[in-house]
C-alpha positions in Angstrom: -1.4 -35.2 -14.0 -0.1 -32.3 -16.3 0.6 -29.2 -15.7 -1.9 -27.5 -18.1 -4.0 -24.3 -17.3 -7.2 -26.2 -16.3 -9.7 -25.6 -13.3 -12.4 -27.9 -11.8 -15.4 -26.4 -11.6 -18.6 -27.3 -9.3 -22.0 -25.7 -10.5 -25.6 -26.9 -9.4 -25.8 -30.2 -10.1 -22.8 -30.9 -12.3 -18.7 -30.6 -12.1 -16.6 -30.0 -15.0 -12.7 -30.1 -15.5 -12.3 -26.9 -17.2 -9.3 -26.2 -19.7 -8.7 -22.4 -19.8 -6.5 -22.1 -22.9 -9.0 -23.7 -25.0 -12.0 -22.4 -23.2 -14.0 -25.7 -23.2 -14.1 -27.9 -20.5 -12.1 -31.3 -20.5 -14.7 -33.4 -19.5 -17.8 -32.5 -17.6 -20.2 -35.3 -15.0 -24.1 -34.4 -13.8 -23.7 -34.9 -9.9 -26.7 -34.8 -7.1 -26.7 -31.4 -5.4 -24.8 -28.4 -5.7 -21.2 -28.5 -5.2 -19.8 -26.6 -2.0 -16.2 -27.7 -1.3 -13.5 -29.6 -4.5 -10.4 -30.8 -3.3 -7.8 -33.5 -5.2 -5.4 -36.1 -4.5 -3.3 -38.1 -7.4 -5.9 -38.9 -9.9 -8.8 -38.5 -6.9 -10.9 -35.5 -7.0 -13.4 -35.1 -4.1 -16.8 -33.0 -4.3 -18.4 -31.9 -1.1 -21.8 -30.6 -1.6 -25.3 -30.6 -0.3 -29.0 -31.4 -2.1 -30.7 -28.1 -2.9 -32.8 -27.4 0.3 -29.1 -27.8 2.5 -30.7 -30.7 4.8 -28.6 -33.0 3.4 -24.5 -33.6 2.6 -23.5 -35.6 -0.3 -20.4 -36.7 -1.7 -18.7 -37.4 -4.9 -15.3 -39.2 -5.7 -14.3 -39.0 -9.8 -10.8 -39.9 -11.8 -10.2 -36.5 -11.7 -8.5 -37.1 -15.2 -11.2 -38.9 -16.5 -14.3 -37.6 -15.0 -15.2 -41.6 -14.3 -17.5 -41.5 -11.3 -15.8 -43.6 -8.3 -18.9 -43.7 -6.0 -21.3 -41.4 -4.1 -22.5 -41.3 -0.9 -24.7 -39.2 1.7 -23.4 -41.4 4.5 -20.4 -38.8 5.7 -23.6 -36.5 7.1 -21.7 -33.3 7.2 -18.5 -31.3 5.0 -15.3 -32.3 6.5 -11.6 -31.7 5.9 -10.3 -34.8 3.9 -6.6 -36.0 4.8 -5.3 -38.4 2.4 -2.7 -41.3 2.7 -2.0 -44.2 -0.2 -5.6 -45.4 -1.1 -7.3 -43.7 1.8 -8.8 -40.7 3.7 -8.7 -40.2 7.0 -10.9 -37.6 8.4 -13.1 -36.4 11.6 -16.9 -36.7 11.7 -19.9 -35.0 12.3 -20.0 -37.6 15.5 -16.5 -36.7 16.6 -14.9 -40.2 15.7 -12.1 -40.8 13.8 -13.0 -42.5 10.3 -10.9 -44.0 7.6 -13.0 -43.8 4.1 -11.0 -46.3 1.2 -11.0 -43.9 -1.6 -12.2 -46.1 -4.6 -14.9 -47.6 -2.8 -16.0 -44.9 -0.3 -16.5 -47.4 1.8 -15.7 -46.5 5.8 -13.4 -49.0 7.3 -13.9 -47.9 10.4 -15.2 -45.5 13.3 -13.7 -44.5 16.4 -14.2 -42.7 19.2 -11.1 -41.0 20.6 -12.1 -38.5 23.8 -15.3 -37.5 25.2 -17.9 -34.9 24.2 -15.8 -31.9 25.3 -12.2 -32.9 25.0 -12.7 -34.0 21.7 -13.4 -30.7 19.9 -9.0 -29.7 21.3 -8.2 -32.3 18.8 -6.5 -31.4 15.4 -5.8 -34.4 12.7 -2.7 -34.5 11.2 -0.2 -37.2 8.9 3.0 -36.9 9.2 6.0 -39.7 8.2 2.6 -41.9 7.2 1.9 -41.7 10.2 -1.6 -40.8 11.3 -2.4 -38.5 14.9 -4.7 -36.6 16.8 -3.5 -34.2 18.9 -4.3 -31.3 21.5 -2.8 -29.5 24.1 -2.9 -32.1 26.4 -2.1 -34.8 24.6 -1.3 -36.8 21.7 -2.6 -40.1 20.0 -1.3 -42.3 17.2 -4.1 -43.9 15.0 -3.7 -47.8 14.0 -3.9 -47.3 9.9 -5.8 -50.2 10.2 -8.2 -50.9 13.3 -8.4 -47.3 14.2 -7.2 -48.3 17.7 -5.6 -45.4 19.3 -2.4 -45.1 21.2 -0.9 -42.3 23.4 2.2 -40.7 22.4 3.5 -39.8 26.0 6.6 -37.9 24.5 4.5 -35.5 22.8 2.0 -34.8 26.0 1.8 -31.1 27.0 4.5 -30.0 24.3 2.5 -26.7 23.4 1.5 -23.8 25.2 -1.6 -23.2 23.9 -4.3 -24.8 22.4 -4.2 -25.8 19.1 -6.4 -24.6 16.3 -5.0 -26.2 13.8 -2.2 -28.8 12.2 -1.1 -30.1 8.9 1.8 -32.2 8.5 5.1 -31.2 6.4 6.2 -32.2 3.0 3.3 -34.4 2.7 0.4 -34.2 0.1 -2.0 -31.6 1.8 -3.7 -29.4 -0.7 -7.1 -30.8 1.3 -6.6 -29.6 4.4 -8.8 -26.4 4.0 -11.0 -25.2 6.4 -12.4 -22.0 5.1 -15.3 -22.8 2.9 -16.3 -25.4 6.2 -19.8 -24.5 7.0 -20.9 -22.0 4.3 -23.8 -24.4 3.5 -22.6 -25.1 -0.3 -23.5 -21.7 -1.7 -21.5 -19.0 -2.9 -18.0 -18.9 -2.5 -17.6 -22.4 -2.4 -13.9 -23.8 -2.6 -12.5 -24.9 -5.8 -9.1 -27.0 -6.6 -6.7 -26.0 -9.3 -5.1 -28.4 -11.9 -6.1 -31.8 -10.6 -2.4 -31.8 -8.3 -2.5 -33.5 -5.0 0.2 -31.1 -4.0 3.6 -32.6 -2.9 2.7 -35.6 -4.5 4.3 -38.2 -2.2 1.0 -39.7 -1.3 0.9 -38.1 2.1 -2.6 -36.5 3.8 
């Protein structure tokens, strides 16, 4: 990606990549919905939105250089805060299981369940070292990149005070992990990403 002055834009039922020195957008896609929540990764740019009468979430992956549609789906069922790693996302769902989403496809490679209906909600997401974790107060679990199996990390059991309300990992690729425009039901003040960056750009989440 450069480094021009350009903006993505979401508006009802399209997305644009918008160059502001030239005042004319870069390249410009028809998507279903309106556009609540944009966030990028590499060449991935990821559109969060919902159809028009807000009953239903669906979600866009482009070459955010290009403007190619990757795929669409209204499988995910809800917004949620995207954490990238390599070719994939890694996030929490509506259903409170951990999910990894491969990032050309958009198809999940898994779903699992990590606590129960209470304990789950003290749980935060993080990457860090490309390494994937959930953690809490209490505890502490490493995610298997590739079953979604989950181990407990006994070392880092209890090691806060308080509970935790929220976690990002350092020096990795984390412009996604927004959590402000969650919830506002894709309509005004929606969320939008800058000049197509990832951030750090070493292919963290």
């Amino acid at each position: 990606m450069d480094n021009k002055s350009e903006v993505f834009l979401g508006q009802k039922k399209s997305i644009a990549r918008y160059d502001l020195e030239q005042q004319k957008p870069t390249w410009s896609q028809k998507i279903d919905g309106i556009p609540g929540i944009i966030t990028t990764y590499n060449d991935y740019l990821f559109v969060q939105g919902t159809n028009k009468w807000q009953t239903k979430h669906v979600h866009h992956m482009f070459n955010a250089k290009m403007g190619e549609l990757l795929w669409k789906s209204d499988k995910i069922k809800s917004y949620i805060v995207p954490h990238y790693l390599n070719s994939s996302m890694f996030f929490v769902n509506i259903s409170g299981k951990i999910c990894k989403l491969d990032l050309d496809s958009g198809k999940i490679q898994f779903e699992e369940k990590f606590a129960g209906v209470f304990a789950r909600s003290r749980f935060r997401l993080f990457i860090s070292n490309n390494k994937v974790y959930l953690t809490s107060k209490k505890k502490t679990l490493l995610v298997d990149q590739q079953t979604g199996t989950l181990t407990e990390v006994e070392n880092l059991a209890g090691y806060t005070e308080h509970h935790i309300t929220t976690a990002c990992g350092v020096g990795m690729d984390q412009i996604s992990n927004i959590t402000a425009a969650m919830g506002h039901g894709g309509g005004e003040g929606a969320m939008v990403a800058g000049n197509g960056g990832g951030g750090g750009g070493d292919g963290g989440g």
